[in-house]
N, C-alpha and C positions, 0 to 999 in steps of 0.2 A: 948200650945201656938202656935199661929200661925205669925211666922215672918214674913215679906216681903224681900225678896231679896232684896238688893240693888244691882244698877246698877253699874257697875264698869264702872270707866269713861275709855274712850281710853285716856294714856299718849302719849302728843306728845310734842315736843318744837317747839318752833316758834320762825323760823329763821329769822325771817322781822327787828328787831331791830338790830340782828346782824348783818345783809347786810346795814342797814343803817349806822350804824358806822362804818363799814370797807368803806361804799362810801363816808364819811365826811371825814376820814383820808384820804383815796386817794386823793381827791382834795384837800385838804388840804397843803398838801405835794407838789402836781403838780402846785400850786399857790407858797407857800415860798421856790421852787426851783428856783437858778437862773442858768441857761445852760450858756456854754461858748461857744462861735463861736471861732473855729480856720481859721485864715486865712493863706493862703500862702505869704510868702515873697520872692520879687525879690531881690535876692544878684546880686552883683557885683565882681569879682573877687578882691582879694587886689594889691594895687598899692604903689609901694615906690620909693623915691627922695633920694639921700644923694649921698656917694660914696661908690663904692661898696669896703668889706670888703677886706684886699690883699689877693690874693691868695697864700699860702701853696704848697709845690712842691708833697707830698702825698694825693688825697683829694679823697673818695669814693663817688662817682659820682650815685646816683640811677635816673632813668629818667621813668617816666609813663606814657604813649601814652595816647588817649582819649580812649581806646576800654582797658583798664585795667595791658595792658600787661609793664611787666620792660624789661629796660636796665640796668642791673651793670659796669660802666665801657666800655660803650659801647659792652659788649658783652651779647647776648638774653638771659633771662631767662624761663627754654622751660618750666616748670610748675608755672605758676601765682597764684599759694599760698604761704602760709606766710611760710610753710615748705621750697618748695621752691628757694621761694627769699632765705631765710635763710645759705641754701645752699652754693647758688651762691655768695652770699658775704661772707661766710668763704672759699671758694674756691680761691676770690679775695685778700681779705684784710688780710686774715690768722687770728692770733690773736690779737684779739681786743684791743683798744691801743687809744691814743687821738688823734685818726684819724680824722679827722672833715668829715663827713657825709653831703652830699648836696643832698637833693631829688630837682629833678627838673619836675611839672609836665605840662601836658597839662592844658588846662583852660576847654577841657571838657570831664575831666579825673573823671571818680568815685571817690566821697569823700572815699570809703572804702578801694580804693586803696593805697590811699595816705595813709591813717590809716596805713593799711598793712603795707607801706616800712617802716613808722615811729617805729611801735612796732618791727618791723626785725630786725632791728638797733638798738634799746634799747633793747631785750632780747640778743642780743647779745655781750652787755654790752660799744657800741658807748655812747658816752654822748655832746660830741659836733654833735650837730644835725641843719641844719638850709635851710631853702627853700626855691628857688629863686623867683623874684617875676620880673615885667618888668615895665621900664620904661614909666610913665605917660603920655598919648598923650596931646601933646599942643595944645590947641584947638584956 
């Protein structure tokens, strides 16, 4: 008997359906996406009216210049990290007590700064905490 060979076919897969449904998903997707545009906001600094709170004859004073740097008490604090400050107001205040805490900053002082003195003062266990702010211009 005399057989014929058959020919064996070349196996291949055909990637053409596959690219098409990964490019239907893609736009797909790029269409029921909706993007957010973030914008920037201009703040204002805050401003308060009323009368100010009496003053206390003990008050721990922190002051934040616009370039980051503290005053505790009117005297410099020579490293402007939260260590620190930390430092220099148990140097000042000793131990923690219901001292009432005044940060007083610049208006174009680092918000991280201000951060800074507020958490220096709370791990330090202050809890009267409060920050001055200036009177309203009359226009």
């Amino acid at each position: 008997m005399n057989f014929k060979r058959q020919k064996l076919e070349e196996v291949s897969v055909n990637l053409t359906p596959l690219i098409d449904v990964v490019f239907l998903l893609l736009i797909f997707f790029m269409v029921s996406t909706t993007f957010t545009k973030e914008s920037r906001l201009t703040l204002e600094l805050p401003e308060a009216s009323g009368d100010p709170a009496p003053q206390e004859v003990a008050v721990l004073e922190i002051v934040v210049d616009a370039q980051g740097q503290y005053m505790v008490n009117d005297l410099s604090v020579t490293t402007p990290t939260l260590k620190g400050l930390m430092a220099a107001i148990s140097d000042i205040a000793g131990e923690p007590s219901d001292t009432p805490v005044v940060i007083t900053a610049d208006a174009k002082a680092p918000h991280q700064s201000v951060i800074t003195a507020m958490d220096a003062a709370g791990q330090l266990g202050f809890t009267a905490l409060s920050l001055t702010t200036r009177e309203p211009k009359s226009e």
